[in-house]
N, C-alpha and C positions, 0 to 999 in steps of 0.2 A: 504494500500500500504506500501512496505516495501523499505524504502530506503537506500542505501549507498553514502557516499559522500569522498570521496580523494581529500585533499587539497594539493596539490602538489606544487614545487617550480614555477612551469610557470602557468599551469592551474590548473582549480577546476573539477574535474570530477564527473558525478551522473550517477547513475543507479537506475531506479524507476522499482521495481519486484512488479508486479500486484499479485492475489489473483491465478490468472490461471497459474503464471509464466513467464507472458508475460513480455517484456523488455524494457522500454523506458531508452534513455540516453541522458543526455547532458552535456557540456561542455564549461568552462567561463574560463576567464580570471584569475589567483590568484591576489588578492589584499594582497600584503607582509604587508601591513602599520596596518590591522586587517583584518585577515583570515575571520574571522565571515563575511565580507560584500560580498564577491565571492560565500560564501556559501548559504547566503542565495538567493544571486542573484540567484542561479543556481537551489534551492528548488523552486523560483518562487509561485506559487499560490497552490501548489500537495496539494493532503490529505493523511496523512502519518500517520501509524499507528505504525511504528520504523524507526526512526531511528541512521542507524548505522555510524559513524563516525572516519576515518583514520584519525589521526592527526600527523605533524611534529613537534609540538611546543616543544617537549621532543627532538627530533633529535637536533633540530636547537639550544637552548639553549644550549648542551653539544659544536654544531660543533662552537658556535660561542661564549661561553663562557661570556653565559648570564642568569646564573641562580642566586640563593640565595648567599648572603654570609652567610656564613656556620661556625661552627666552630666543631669538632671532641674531643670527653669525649673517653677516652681507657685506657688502663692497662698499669699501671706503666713498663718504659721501653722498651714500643713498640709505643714509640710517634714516629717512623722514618719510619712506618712500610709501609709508603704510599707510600715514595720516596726510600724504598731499593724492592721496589715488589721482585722479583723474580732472578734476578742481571743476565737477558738478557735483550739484546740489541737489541734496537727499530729499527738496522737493521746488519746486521750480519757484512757484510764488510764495511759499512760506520761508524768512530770511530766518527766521530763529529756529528753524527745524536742524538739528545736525546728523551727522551720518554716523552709524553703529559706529563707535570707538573701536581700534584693534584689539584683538586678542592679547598681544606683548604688549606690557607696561615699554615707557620709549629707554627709562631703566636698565632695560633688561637688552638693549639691542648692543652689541656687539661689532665692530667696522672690524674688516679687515683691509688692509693695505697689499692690494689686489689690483688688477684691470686684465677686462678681454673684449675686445669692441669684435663687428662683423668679421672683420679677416683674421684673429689672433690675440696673440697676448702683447699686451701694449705695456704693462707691467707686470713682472714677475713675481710670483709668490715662493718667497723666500724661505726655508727652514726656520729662521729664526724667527720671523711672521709666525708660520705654525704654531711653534710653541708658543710664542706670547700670547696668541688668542687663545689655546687650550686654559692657556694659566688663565686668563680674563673669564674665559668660560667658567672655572671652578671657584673663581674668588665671588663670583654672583649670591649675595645671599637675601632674600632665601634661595637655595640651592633650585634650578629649573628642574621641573619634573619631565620636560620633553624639551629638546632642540627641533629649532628648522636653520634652515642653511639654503641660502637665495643670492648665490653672488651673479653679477651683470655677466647676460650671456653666455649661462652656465649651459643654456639649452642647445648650442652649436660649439661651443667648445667648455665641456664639462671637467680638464686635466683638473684645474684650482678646486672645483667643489669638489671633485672624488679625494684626492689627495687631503684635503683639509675636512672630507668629513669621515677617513678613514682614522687619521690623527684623533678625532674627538669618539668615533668608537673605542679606540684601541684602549683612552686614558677613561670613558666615561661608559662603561660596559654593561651598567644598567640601567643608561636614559637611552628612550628610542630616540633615535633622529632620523628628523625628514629632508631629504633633499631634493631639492627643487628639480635636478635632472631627472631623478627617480620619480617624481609626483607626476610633472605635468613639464615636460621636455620641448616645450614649446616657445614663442618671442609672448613678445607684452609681457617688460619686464614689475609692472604691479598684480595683474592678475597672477602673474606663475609665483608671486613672491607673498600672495596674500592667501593661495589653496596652499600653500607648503606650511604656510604658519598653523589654519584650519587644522591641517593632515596632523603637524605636531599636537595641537590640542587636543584632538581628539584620541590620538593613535592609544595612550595609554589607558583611558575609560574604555575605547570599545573593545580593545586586545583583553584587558580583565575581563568584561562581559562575556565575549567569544569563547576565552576559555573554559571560564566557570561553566558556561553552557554545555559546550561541548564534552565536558565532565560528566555531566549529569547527563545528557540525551544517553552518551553512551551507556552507563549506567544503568539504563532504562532500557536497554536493547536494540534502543534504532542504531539503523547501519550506515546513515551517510547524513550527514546535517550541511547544507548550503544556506548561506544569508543573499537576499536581493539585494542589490546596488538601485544605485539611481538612474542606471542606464536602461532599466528594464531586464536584466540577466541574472545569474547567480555564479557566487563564488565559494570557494570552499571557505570555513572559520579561517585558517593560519591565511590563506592570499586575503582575506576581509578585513584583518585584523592589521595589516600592513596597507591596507587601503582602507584606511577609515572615513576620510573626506568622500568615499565613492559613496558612504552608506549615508548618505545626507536626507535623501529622498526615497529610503529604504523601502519603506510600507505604501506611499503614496504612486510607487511604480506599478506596484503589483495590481493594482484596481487599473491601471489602462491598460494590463495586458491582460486583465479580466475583459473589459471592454472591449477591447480588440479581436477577443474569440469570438464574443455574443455576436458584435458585428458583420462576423464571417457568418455566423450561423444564420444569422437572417439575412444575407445577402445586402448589406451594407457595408462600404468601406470606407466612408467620411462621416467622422461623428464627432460632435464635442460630448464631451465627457464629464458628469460632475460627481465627485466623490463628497458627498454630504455625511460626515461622521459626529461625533460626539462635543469635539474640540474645532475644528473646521472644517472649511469646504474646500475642494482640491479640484479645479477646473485643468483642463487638458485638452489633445485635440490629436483623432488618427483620423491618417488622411491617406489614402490610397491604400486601406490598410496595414500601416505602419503607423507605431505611434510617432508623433515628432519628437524631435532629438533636439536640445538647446546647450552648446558648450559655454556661453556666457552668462550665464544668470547669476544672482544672490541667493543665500540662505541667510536670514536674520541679521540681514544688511550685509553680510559679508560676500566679497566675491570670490566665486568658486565655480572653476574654468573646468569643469572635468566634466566628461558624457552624461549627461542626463537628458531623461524624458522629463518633455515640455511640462513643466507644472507651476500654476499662478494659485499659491496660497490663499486665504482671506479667512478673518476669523468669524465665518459664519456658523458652526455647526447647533447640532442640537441642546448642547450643554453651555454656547456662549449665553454670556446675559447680559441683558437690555439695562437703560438706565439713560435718565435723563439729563442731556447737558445742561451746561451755563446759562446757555441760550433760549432753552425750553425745546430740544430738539431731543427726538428719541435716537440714540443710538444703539445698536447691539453688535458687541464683542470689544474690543479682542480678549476682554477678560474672561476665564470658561469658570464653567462651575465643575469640570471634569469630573472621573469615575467617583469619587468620594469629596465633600459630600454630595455633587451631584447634582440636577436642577431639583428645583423644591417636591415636584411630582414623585419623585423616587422613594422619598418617607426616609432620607438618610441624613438628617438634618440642615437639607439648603434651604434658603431663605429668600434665596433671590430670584427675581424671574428671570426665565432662557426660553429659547426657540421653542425647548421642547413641552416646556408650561403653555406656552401661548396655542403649540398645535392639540392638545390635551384641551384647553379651554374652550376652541373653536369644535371640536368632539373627532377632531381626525383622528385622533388617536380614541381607542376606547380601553375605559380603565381596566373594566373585566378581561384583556385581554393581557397575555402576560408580554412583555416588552422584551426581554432577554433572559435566562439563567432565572435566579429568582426574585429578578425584581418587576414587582406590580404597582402601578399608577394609584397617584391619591390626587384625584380630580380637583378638592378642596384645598389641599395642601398648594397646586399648583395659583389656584384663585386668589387664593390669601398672596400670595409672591407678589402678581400684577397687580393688585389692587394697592401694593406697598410703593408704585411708581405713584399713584394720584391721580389727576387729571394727566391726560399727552394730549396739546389742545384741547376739542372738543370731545373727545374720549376719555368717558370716564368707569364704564363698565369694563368686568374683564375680558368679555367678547370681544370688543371696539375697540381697546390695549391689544389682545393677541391679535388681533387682525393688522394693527399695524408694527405691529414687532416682525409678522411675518413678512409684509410686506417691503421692511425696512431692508429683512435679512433676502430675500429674492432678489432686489435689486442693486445689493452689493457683491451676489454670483453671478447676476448678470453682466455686471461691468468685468469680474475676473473674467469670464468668457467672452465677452470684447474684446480683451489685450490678450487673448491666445491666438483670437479668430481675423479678425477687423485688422487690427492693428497687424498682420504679417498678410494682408491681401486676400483675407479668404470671408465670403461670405456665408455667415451662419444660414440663412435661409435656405440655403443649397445642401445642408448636411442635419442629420438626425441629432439630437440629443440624448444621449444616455444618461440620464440620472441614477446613482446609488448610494451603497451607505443606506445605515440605519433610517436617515430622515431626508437622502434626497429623491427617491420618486414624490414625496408630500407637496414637491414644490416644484417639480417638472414642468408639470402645465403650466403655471404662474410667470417660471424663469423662459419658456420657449414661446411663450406671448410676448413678452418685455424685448426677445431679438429678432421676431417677426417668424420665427420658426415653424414647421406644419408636422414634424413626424419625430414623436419622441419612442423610444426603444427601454421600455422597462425590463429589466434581465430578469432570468432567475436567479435564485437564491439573491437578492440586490443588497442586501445585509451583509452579504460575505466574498462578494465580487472580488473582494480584494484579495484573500485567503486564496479564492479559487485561481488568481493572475498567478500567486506564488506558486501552488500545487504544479501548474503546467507550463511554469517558465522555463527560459532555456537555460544553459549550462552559455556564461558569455563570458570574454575577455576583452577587453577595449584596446589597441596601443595604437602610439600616435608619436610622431614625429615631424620634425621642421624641417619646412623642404621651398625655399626660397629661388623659384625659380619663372621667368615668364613662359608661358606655351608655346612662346614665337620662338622657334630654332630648337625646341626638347624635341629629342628624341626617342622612338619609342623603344630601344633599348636604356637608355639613362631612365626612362621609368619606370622601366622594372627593374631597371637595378636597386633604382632608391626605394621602392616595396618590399622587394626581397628580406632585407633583414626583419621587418617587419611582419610578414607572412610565414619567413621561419622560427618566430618566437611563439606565433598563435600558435603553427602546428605542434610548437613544444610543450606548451601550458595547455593548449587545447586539442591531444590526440584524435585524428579521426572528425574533429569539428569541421563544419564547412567554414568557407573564407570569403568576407567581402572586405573592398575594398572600395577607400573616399578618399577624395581631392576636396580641401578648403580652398577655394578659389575668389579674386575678386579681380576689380577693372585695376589697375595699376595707380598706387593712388589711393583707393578707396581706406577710409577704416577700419571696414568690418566682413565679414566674408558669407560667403553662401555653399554648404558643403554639397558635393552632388559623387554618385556612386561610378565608381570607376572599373567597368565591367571591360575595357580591352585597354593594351597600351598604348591608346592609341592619342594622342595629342589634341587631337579636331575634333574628336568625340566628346571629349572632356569638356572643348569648350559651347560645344552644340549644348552638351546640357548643363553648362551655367550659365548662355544665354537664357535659357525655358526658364530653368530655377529662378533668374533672377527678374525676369519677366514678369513671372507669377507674383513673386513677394513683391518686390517693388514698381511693379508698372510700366517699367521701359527697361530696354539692354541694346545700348549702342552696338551694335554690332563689329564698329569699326576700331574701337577702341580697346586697346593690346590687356590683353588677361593674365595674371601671375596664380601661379601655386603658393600658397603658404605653408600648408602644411598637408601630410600624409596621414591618414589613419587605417587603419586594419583591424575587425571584427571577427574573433573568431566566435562560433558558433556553433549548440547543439541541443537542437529544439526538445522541448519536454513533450509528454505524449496527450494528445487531447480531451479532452474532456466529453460525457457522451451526454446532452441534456435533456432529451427526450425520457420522457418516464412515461411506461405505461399506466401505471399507477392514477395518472391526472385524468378524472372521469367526472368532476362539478360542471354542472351547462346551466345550472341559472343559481343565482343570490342563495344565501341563508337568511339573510334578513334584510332590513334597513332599520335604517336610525337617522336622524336631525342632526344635521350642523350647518356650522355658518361661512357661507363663502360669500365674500363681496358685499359684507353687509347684512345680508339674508338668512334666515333660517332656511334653509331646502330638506326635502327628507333623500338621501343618500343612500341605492342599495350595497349591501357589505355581499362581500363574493371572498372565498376562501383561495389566496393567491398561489399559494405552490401547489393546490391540488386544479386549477382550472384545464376542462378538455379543449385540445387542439381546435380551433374553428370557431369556439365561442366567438361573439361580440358583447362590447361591453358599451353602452349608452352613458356618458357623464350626466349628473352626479353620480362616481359612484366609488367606493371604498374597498379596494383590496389588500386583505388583513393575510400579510403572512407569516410566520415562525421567526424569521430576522427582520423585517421590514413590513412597513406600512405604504401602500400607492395610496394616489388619489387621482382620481380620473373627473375637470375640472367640468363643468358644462359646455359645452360646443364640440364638446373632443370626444372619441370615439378609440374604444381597441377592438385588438382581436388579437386572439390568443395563435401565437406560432406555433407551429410541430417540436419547437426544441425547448417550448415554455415560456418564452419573453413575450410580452404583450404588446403589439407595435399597434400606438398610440396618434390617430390624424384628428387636424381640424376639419372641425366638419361644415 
């Protein structure tokens, strides 16, 4: 059996993939205090032949600034280079807003008297250099619990940092150190100098973590444990634990490669994607079947250049909570009420109101109905929360409060699926929405009205979507290298030669895996780049399709104007086995009941349908409520399903 597990901010989610493909899933409680004990609660007694593991403890430690102390070795002169990044502003029109502070106190940063510009060594690093820095390193007190090491243009000629970060293993043999050629072997000499600092913070909380797990799984008789990365793939514990900056967006991968499948399964291949969980909402975007790939993005302001899937945060989920500004403006998040104690509906002593009070007050949720594991809704307890805001304008019942808490929270996933969609040239009205997570089909219809949308795709199991990406993720390895070259006069032997090293390290870390291969490409000149897949070596080709790519994204691609390589990457790869989601078993064709709630103002009476047992063919007429084992739908008025052969309910305006 092949497992997946997402340890999430509120619950633990599993999905257990049998030998035939078959599906079992369940769902626990998160224990914040040690993840491990929710985990294994929810492994329970299985026999598990992998498994695979979504982890936040990389997310959490950057959001909540709880990793190593660190200290940073780098090249004389550019000891500022943390705090001057890029010299934009953390938000355009706000002058007093500032950007995440680094990781390293500026204390702790360390010059070496060093230089390597593009052709070489311009200054040489000297023996007696070495030691003085070693000794500078150990007279640091308090003592660093992890190094990074980031000297100029260490990514094209790395002799200075290997030599100088061999010096500091040799004398410092129980601090990990990260080095910049090793991290992210690439130019953009702040971004590669700010994921290496990242990698050091983290590297010694997730290597404890990895271990200790890895202890205990085996212990417990599973035979192979992998953790997801952020690139959509898995790694074994020892390679994850030396790439810790990869596991940024560990657990939030694993729901787009959930997505990903569903989309295949009902013959859709452009969807946006919303992960609506406990703690927030996680907007995304596959397109031609692939999820998208983002190598420049932030994690908790920080920037951190390594392969990930596209994911635009926002702290919307079911456990954020509402509260009224200065101004008399209702906001909700980013503060959560997470797994303990919880939004007030859970009877675990929260107080305050969240998402999930407000869809409880409106009656989308029903209390008689069990919500996860053993926790049951207290419909009063949630009313008493909203009625602790007072009046929000002319809203002063808790109806008219949940309704606009909801509202508040729809159109702050609406804008994150803007900036995934809109903003890189793609219009949402041309692709399906996938909402999941415990609380996002509730708000599907609401959020694919607000971006003009007509076809939302509710999955199975939508509660554990994400469990299930891990279950049947692939076995992946990323490498990447800088490859500074125009296309005008490459030839297609110099391009394979310069892949070559790169496709013999996949086949080495990845036996037997297949091999793709990308060209970061841009106009000569430009800033920023547009990566496109490199299926021959062939020169013309390359730039036929970053003419397309860059067409699509940006609107126009001079044809006439000369195109460079920046950089090489190489994916190796080895797909996990599919999932089967057709259940015989699904044989309900009309409601169990109905029941009153309030959409838009209105009482309407809503029929309830039984969601993981509904038969292939059904239609479903909005208003109407499907209640299932991890999740709750809602099917809005004007909008219409119908139940697929593999169980996902695809969702039109009518």
């Amino acid at each position: 059996m092949r497992v997946g597990v997402d340890v999430g901010g509120t619950f633990t989610d599993l999905v257990a993939l049998a030998a035939d493909g078959t599906i079992e899933v369940r769902k626990v409680a998160t224990t914040p205090a040690d993840p491990t004990v929710g985990l294994f609660q929810a492994l329970g007694a299985l026999a598990i032949e992998v498994l695979i593991h979504g982890t936040t403890i990389a997310t959490n430690a950057l959001l909540e600034r709880r990793g190593a102390r660190i200290a940073l070795v780098t090249t004389k002169g550019f000891e500022d280079l943390l705090w001057l990044r890029r010299q934009d502003r953390a938000a355009l029109y706000d002058l007093a807003r500032d950007h995440a502070p680094p990781l390293v106190a500026r204390s702790d940063v360390v010059a070496v008297a060093e230089r390597t510009g593009p052709e070489g060594v311009l200054e040489p690093l000297g023996e007696d250099e070495v030691v003085r820095v070693v000794a500078a390193v150990r007279a640091l007190s308090p003592a660093p619990e992890a190094l990074a090491v980031a000297l100029l243009f260490a990514f094209r000629h790395p002799r200075h940092e290997r030599r100088l970060v061999a010096a500091l293993r040799d004398a410092l043999p129980d601090i990990p150190i990260a080095a910049s050629h090793e991290v992210l072997p690439v130019f953009r000499e702040f971004e590669r100098a700010s994921t290496t600092t990242v990698e050091a913070y983290l590297r010694p909380k997730v290597a404890a973590y990895l271990g200790r797990l890895e202890r205990e799984v085996r212990a417990r008789g599973v035979g192979t444990l992998r953790v997801m990365t952020s690139s959509g793939g898995t790694l074994p514990p020892g390679a994850a634990a030396t790439r810790a900056a990869s596991l940024a967006l560990s657990g939030p991968a694993g729901g787009v490669v959930g997505a990903r499948l569903v989309g295949a399964a009902v013959g859709l291949s452009d969807l946006l994607t919303l992960d609506m969980g406990g703690t927030s909402a996680d907007a995304s975007l596959v397109t031609g079947g692939t999820p998208l790939a983002d190598s420049g993005g932030t994690v908790a302001g920080l920037a951190l250049a390594l392969p990930a899937v596209l994911i635009e945060t926002v702290s919307a989920g079911g456990g954020s909570i509402a509260r009224v500004d200065e101004g008399g403006a209702l906001k909700v998040g980013p503060e959560s009420a997470g797994a303990v104690p919880g939004p007030a509906c859970y009877g675990r002593g929260g107080e305050r109101p969240t998402v999930t009070d407000a869809c409880l007050a409106l009656r989308w949720l029903d209390a008689q109905h069990p919500l996860a594991d053993a926790v049951r809704l207290d419909r009063d307890a949630g009313e008493r929360a909203l009625r602790s805001l007072g009046s929000v304008g002319e809203a002063s019942d808790p109806a008219s409060i949940a309704a606009g808490i909801v509202a508040v929270a729809a159109a702050v996933m609406a804008r994150a699926l803007k900036r995934v969609s809109v903003a890189r040239g793609l219009d949402p009205r041309r692709m399906g929405l996938l909402p999941f997570g415990g609380a996002g089909p509730l708000v599907g219809c609401r959020v694919a009205e607000a971006l003009g949308m007509r076809t939302i795709v509710i999955p199975p199991h939508p509660g554990a979507l994400s469990a299930l990406g891990l279950a049947c993720a692939a076995e992946r390895v990323d490498l990447l290298a800088s490859f500074h070259r125009p296309l005008e006069g490459l030839s297609s032997q110099e391009l394979g030669m310069a892949f070559a090293p790169l496709v013999e390290e996949g086949r080495r870390q990845l036996p037997g895996g297949a091999l793709l291969r990308y060209a970061d490409c841009r106009f000569a000149g430009q800033g920023y780049e547009v990566t496109v897949p490199v299926a021959a070596d062939d020169p013309r080709r390359i730039r036929d399709a970053f003419l397309v790519e860059h067409r699509a994204r940006f609107g126009h691609a001079e044809s006439e104007q000369r195109v460079e390589i920046v950089n090489l990457r190489a994916v190796a790869l080895r797909d996990g086995p599919p999932p089967r989601f057709g259940d015989a078993r699904r044989v309900v064709q009309r409601p169990g009941a109905s029941r009153p709630v309030v959409l838009r103002g209105a009482r309407v009476s809503a029929s309830v349908w039984a969601l993981d047992d509904l038969a292939a063919g059904v239609t479903i007429a909005g208003p109407a409520i499907l209640a299932g084992r991890n999740a709750t739908a809602l099917i809005e008025p004007g909008w219409r399903g119908t139940v697929h052969p593999c169980g996902a309910v695809l969702v039109e305006r009518t």
